[in-house]
C-alpha positions in Angstrom: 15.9 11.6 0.8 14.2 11.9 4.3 12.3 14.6 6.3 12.1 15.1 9.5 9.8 17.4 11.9 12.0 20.0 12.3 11.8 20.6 8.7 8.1 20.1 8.6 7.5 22.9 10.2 9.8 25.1 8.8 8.5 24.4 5.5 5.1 24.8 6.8 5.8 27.8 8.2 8.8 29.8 6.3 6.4 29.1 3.1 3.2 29.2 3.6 4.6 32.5 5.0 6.6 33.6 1.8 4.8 32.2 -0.5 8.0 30.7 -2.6 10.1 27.6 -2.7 12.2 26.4 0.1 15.8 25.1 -0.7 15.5 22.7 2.7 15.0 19.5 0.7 15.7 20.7 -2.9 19.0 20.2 -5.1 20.5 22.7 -6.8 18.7 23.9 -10.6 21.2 26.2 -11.2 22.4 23.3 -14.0 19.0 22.2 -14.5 19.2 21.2 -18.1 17.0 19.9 -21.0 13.9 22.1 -20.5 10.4 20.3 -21.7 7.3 22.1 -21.3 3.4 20.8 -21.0 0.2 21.9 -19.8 0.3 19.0 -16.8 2.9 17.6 -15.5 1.8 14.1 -13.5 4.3 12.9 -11.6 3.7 8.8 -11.1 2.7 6.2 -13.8 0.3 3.9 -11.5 -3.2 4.4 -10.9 -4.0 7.7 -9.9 -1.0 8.9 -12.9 -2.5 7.1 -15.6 -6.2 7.9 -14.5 -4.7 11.7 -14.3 -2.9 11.8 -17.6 -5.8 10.2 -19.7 -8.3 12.6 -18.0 -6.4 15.5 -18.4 -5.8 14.8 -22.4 -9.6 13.9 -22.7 -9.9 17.5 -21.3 -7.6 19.0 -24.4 -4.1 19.6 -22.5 -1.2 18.3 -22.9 0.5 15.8 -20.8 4.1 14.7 -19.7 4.2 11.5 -17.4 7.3 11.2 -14.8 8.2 7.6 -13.7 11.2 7.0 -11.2 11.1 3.5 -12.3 11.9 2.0 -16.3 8.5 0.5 -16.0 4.9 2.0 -16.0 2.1 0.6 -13.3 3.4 1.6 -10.2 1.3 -0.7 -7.3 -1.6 -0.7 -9.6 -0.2 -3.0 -11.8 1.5 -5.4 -9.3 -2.4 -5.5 -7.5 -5.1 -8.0 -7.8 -7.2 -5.6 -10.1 -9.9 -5.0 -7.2 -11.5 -1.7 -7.6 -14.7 -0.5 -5.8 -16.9 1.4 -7.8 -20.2 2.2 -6.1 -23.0 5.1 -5.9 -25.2 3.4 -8.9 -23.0 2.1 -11.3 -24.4 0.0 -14.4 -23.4 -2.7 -12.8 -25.0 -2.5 -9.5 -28.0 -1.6 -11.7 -28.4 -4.8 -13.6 -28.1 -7.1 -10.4 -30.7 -5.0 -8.3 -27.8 -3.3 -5.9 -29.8 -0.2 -4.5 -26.9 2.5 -4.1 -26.7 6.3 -4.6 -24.0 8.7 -4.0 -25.3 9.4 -0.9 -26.0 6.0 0.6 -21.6 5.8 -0.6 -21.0 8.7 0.9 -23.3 8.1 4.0 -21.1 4.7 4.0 -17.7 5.9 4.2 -18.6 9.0 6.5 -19.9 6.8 9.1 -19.2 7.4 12.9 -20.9 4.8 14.2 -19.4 1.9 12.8 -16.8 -0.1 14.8 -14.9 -3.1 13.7 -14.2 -6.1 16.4 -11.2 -4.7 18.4 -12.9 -1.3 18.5 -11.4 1.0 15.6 -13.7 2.8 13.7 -13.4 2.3 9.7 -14.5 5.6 8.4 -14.7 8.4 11.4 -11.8 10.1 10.2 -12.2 10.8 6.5 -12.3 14.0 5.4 -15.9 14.7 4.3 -14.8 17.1 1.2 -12.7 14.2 0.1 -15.7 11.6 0.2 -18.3 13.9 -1.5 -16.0 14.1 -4.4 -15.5 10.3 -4.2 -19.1 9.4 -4.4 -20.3 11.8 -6.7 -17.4 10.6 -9.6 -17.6 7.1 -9.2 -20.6 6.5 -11.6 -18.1 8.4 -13.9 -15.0 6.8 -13.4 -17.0 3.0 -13.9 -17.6 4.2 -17.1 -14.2 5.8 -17.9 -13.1 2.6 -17.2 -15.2 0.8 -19.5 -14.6 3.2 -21.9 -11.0 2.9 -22.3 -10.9 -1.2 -22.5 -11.0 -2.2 -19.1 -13.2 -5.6 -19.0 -14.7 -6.7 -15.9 -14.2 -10.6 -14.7 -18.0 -10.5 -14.2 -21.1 -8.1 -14.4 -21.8 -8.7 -10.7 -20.3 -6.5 -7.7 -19.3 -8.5 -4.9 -17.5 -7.9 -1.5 -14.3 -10.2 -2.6 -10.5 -8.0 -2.2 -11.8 -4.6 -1.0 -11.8 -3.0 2.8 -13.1 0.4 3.8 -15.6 0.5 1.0 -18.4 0.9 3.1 -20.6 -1.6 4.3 -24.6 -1.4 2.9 -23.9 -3.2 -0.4 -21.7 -4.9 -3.0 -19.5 -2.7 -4.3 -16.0 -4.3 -5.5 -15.6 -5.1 -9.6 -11.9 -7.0 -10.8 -10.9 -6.3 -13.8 -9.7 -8.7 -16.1 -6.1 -9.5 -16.9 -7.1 -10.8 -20.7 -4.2 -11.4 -22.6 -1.4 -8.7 -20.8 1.0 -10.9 -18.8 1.2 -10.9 -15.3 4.1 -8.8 -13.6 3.4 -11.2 -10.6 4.8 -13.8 -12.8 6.1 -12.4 -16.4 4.1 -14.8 -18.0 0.1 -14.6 -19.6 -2.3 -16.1 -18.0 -4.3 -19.6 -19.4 -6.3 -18.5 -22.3 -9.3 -20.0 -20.8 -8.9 -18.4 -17.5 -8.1 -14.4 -18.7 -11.1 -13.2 -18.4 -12.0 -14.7 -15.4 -8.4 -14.1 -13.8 -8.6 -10.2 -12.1 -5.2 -8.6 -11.9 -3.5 -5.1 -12.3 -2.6 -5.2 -16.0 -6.3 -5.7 -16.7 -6.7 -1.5 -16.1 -3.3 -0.4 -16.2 -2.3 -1.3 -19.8 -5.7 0.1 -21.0 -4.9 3.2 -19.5 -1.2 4.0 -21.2 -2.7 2.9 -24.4 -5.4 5.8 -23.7 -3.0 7.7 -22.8 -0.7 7.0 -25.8 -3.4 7.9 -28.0 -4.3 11.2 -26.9 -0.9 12.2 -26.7 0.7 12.0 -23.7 4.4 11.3 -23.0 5.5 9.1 -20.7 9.0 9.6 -19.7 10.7 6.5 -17.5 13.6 6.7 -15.1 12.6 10.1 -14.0 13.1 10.9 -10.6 10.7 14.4 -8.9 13.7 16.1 -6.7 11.9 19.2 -6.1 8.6 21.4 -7.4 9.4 25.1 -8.9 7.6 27.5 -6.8 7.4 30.7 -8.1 4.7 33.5 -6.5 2.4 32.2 -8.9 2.1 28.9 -7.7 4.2 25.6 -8.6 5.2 25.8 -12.3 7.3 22.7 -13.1 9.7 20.1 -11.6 12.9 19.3 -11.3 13.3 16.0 -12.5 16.9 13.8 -11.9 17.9 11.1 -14.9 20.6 9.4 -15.5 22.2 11.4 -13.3 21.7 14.8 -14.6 18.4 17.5 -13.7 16.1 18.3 -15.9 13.6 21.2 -15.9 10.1 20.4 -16.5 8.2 23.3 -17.3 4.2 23.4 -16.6 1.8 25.7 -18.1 -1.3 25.0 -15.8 -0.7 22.5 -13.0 1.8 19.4 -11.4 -0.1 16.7 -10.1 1.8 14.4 -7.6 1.1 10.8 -7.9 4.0 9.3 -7.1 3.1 7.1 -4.1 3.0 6.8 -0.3 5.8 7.4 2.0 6.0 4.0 3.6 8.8 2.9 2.5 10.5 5.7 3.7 11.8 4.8 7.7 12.4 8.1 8.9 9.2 9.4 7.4 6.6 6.3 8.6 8.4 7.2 11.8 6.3 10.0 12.4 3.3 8.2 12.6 4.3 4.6 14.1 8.0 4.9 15.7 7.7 1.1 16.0 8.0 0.9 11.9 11.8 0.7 11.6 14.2 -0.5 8.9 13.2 -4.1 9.8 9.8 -3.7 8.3 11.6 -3.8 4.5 9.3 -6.1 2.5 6.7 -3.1 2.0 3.8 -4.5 -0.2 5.0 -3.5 -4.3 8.3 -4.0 -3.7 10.4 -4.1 -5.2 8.5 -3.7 -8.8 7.2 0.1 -7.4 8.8 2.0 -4.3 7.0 4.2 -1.8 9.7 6.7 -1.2 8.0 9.6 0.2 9.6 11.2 -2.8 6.2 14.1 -3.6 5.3 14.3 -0.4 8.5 15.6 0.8 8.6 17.7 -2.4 5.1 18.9 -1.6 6.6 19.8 2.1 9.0 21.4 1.1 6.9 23.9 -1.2 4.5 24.5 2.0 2.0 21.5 1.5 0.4 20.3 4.8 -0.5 16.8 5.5 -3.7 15.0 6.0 -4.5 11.5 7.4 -2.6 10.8 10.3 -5.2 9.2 12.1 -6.3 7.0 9.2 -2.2 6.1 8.8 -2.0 4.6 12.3 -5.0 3.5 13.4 -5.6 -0.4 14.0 -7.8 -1.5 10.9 -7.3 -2.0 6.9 -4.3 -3.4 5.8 -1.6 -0.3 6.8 -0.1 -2.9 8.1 -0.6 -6.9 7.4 0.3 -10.0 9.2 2.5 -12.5 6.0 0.8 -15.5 5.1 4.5 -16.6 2.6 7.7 -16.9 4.4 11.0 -17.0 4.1 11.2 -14.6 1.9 11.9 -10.5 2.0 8.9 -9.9 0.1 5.7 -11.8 2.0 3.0 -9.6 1.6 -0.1 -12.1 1.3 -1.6 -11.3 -2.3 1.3 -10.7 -4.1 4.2 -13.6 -4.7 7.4 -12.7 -7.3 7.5 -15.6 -9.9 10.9 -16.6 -11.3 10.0 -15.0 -14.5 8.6 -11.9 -13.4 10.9 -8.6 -14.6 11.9 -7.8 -10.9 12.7 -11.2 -9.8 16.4 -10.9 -9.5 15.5 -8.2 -7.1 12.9 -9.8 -5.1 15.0 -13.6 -5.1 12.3 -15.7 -3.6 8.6 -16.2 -4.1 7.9 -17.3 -0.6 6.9 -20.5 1.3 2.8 -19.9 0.5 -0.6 -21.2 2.3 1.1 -21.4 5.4 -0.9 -23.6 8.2 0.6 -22.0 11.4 -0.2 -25.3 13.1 2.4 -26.4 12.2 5.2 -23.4 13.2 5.8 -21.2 16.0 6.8 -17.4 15.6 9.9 -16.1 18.0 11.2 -13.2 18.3 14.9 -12.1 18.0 15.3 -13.6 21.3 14.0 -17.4 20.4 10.7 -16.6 22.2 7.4 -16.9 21.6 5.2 -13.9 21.5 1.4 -14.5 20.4 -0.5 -17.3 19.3 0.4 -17.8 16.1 -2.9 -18.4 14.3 -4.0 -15.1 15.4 -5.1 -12.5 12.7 -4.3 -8.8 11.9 -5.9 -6.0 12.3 -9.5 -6.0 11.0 -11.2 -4.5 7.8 -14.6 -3.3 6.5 -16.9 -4.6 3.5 -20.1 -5.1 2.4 -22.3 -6.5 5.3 -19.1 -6.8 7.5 -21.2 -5.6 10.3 -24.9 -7.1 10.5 -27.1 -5.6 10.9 -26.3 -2.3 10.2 -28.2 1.1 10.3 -26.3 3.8 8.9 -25.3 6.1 11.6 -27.1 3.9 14.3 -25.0 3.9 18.0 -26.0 0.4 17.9 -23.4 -0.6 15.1 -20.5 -0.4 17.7 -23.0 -1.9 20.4 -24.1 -5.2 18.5 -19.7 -6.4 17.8 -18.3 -8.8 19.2 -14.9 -7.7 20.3 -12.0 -8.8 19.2 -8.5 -7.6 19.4 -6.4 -9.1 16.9 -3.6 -8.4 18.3 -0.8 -10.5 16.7 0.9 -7.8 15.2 1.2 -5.1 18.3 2.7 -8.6 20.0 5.0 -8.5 17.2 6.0 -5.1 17.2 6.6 -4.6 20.6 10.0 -5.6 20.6 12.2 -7.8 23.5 12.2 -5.0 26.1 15.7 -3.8 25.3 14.6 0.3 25.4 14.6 0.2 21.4 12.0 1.0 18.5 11.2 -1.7 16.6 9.9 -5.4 17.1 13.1 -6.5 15.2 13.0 -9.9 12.7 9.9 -12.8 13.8 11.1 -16.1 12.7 8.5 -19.0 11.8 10.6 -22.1 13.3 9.4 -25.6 11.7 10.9 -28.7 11.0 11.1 -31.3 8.8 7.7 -32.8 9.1 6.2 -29.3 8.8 7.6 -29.4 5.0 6.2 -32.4 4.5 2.7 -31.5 5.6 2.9 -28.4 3.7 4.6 -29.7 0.6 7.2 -27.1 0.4 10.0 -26.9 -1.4 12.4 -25.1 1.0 15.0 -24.2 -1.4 15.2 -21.2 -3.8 13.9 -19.9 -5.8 10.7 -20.3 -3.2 13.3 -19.2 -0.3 16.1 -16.9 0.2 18.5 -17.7 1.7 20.4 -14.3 2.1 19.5 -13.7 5.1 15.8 -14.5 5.3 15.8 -18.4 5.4 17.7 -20.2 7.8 18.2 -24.3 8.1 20.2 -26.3 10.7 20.2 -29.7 11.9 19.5 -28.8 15.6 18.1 -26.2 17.3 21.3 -24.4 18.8 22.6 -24.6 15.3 19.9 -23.0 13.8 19.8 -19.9 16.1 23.5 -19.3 15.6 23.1 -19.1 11.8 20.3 -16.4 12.5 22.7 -13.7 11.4 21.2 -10.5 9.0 21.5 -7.0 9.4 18.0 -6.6 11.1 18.6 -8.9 13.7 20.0 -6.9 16.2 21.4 -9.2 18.9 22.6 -12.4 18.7 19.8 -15.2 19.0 20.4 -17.4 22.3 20.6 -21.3 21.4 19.2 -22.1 24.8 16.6 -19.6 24.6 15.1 -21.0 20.9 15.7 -24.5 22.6 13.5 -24.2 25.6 11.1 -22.4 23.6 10.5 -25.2 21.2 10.5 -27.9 23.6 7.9 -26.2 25.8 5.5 -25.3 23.0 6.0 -29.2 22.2 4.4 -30.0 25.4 1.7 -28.1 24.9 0.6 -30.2 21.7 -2.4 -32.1 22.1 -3.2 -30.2 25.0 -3.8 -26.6 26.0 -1.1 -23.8 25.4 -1.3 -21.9 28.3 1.7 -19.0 27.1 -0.8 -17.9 24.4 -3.9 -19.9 24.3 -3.2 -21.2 20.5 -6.1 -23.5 19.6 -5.1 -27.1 21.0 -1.6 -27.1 19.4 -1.5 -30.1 16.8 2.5 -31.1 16.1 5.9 -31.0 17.5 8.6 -29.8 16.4 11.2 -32.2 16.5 12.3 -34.3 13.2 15.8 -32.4 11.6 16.3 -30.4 9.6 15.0 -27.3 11.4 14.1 -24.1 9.8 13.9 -21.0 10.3 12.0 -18.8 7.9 11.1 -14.4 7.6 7.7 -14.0 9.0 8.1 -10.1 9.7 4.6 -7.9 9.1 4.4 -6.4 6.1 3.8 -2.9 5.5 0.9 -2.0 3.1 -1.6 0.8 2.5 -0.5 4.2 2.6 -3.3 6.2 4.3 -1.5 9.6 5.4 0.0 12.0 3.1 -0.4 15.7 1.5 -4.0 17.6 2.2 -6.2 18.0 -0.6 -9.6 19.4 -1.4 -12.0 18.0 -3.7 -10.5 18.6 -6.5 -7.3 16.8 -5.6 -5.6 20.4 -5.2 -3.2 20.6 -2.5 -3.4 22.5 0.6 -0.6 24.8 2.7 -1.0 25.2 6.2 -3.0 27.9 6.6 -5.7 25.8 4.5 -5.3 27.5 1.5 -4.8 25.8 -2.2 -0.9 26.3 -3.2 -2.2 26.7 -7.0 -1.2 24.9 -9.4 0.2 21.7 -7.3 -2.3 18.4 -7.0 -2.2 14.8 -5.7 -4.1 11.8 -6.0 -4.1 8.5 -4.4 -1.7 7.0 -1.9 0.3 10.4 -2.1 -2.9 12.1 -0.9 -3.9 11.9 2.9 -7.5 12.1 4.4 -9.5 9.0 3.1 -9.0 5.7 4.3 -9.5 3.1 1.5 -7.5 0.4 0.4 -6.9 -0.5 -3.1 -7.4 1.3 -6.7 -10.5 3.1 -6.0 -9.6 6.8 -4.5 -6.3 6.6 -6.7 -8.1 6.4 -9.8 -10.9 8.8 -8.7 -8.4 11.4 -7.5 -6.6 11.0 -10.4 -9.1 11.6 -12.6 -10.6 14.6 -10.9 -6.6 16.1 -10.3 -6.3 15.9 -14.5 -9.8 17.4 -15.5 -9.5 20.1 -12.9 -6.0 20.7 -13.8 -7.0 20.9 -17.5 -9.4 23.4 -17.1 -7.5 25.5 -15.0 -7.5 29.7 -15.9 -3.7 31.0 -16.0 
């Protein structure tokens, strides 16, 4: 399923006009079979689902869960369990942290402050959206702790969270206890579960809550469209196993089903550099960000929100791989052999890479950036110091910075084409040593994303995959190699690497994925503070909601405005006068 802008603005325009369902993106229901009916429909089972569904149910409606995959969690689960909970929580009240709703708020509305290559964290997000933030995350600690979750310690720190403002310590990990890692498939070390902070620590509280109050949760359900009526959205239009089903409901649908970037032709709107290249999106391939309710919400007259906050150089939209060799190198999150979507993700990934010892080409053999440069930067506690709230000298007193490994790597080998196309870490034999890899599966892939010669030349001929375009030139990866070589020791004076430390020169050779990864999901449908969705004359379509990376118009990584959103989507929902 894709969109593109011409239907955009037809949707926007033909419904927001009309007030009724467009057929643009939408199957046929004519044989819609298999009606179920519920108060709330919630359309996801990650974060912002499960915090809906439970919240709704506290609230005394009934609740039917749609998940496109057979397993609950959605990115939530497959996450390090990092959530930031501010504004005076418990927490932050037994270790002396002064915070308020206001000071959060105050934090994540900023203007003033600027990160090191001159992007500003939290100038863009919509205030409406923030109010309701801050003023529900008290709330949603303690919904939290009320439904199981356990916290790997009392004490807020700054460790896994960006854009979560930057006056004090905000970030609490929840415990993975006994639930076994999807990372891995296997349980964690007794002696290290309450200490170890991952996913399954919230996410498997929450469908228990969930469970219990009654709510169903209905797997390998696909959203194909929303049923519009003049009333306002009334159901969906599920697919499974290959046949639609109706899903009738009585007071509201709320979308939760994801971000759109893993969708090319609709991340394409916002960064046409981000083609099908960029296919190791951070989840994958345990939870897919399809675009799937957004483009249902489109087509129904939504609007969206966030476009700034989608492109714009900071956070982790976007991240540089620290594994490689592997389709899936997002930093934080490796497949073990034993984890339920490993024959799906087929390598873990050379880890801890030292890029001393490799160089990063192009599809052309070439060099492009020095490779121990970082991505784009991020926002935490006491990143910027000192800080006055609002004060012009926040953007005055940084050190700038660009950080611009991964524009270097996007911008492509000058051929007229979107697209930076495949970067390959090239190392040798001695580099495995150093490292103490195992360059074999199951840490590599060889399908395409690892590559091994015994010369140079050789090596760039068996560079062959469907993303790389054009054919490597043997010379090209030769000459590039043996003039990084003489810069070791000395000064590289391509790129400026820090006094480059070993050659490469001992066979085999390598060749190993090093492509950026595609993260957060910062743009999506507009919503108001109560999670309901917006058309494009700013009105509320009723009955339609979204929460979390679904949502557009608040920039903040991680499990935080999922869960709030969520939560707010399900009690408002609830409530909700027919």
């Amino acid at each position: 399923m894709t969109v593109t802008r011409r239907s955009l603005l037809k949707a926007g325009a033909g419904i927001a006009a009309a007030g009724v369902a467009s057929s643009i993106l939408q199957p046929s229901i004519a044989n819609a079979a298999d009606p179920r009916v519920a108060d709330i429909v919630v359309v996801g089972c990650g974060s912002a689902g499960l915090g809906a569904a439970v919240a709704a149910a506290e609230a005394g409606a009934s609740v039917i869960v749609l998940e496109s995959q057979p397993h609950i969690g959605g990115r939530g689960i497959v996450s390090s369990g990092n959530i930031p909970l501010g504004g005076g929580t418990p927490a932050q009240l037994a270790n002396g942290i002064v915070d308020s709703p206001d000071l959060l708020y105050g934090d994540l509305t900023d203007w003033s402050l600027t990160l090191s290559n001159g992007f500003p964290s939290y100038r863009y997000n919509d205030r409406e959206l923030i109010r309701a933030f801050a003023d529900v995350n008290v709330d949603m600690y303690n919904f939290l702790v009320r439904h199981g979750v356990v916290w790997t310690t009392q004490r807020p720190d700054n460790v896994g969270g960006n854009e979560v403002g930057n006056s004090v310590n905000r970030m609490m990990h929840t415990a993975i206890m006994n639930y076994a890692s999807v990372r891995t498939g296997l349980p964690v070390a007794a002696n290290q579960q309450r200490t170890t902070s991952q996913g399954p620590g919230f996410i498997y509280p929450l469908e228990a809550a969930a469970k219990a109050r009654g709510v169903k949760i209905l797997l390998n359900y696909r959203l194909e469209s929303l049923l519009r009526t003049k009333a306002g959205v009334v159901g969906v239009v599920a697919s499974n196993q290959g046949r639609l089903v109706n899903i009738q409901a009585r007071k509201g649908v709320i979308i939760a089903s994801g971000g759109g970037n893993g969708n090319v032709e609709y991340r394409r709107q916002f960064d046409p550099r981000l083609t099908a290249e960029y296919c190791g999106v951070a989840g994958e391939p345990y939870s897919f960000q399809d675009a799937s309710g957004i483009i249902a919400g489109l087509n129904v007259g939504a609007s969206l929100a966030g476009t700034y906050n989608q492109t714009a150089e900071f956070g982790t939209n976007i991240t540089k791989p620290t594994a490689i060799g592997t389709r899936y190198n997002y930093s934080f999150l490796q497949w073990g052999p034993q984890s339920p979507v490993f024959h799906l993700a087929k390598a873990s990934g050379l880890a801890s890479v030292n890029n001393q010892n490799v160089i990063h080409v192009n599809m052309l053999g070439k060099r492009f950036f020095d490779e121990t440069g970082g991505q784009f930067p991020t926002n935490s506690s006491r990143s910027v110091n000192p800080y006055t709230q609002g004060s012009y000298l926040n953007a005055k007193n940084i050190t700038y910075n660009p950080q611009n490994w991964i524009n270097a790597a996007l911008a492509g080998i000058g051929d007229g084409k979107n697209g930076g196309g495949p970067i390959w870490a090239i190392f040798d034999a001695d580099a495995v040593a150093r490292q103490r890899w195992t360059v074999a599966p199951p840490f590599v892939d060889p399908d395409g994303f690892f590559f091994q010669a015994n010369t140079l030349e050789e090596l760039a001929q068996k560079i062959v995959m469907q993303h790389q375009r054009v054919p490597m030139p043997p010379s090209n990866l030769v000459e590039t190699v043996a003039r990084y070589n003489s810069f070791v020791g000395g000064v590289d004076t391509d790129f400026g690497k820090p006094t480059p430390q070993y050659k490469i020169q001992k066979a085999p050779f390598y060749a190993a994925w090093s492509t950026p990864v595609i993260h957060d999901a910062r743009s999506g449908l507009r919503i108001n503070g109560s999670s309901q969705v917006l058309d494009f004359a700013g009105q509320v379509i009723p009955g339609l909601y979204c929460a979390g990376e679904a949502a557009g118009g608040f920039s903040q990584h991680g499990n935080g405005r999922a869960l709030s959103q969520g939560i707010i989507a399900g009690r408002h929902a609830a409530v909700r006068s027919l």
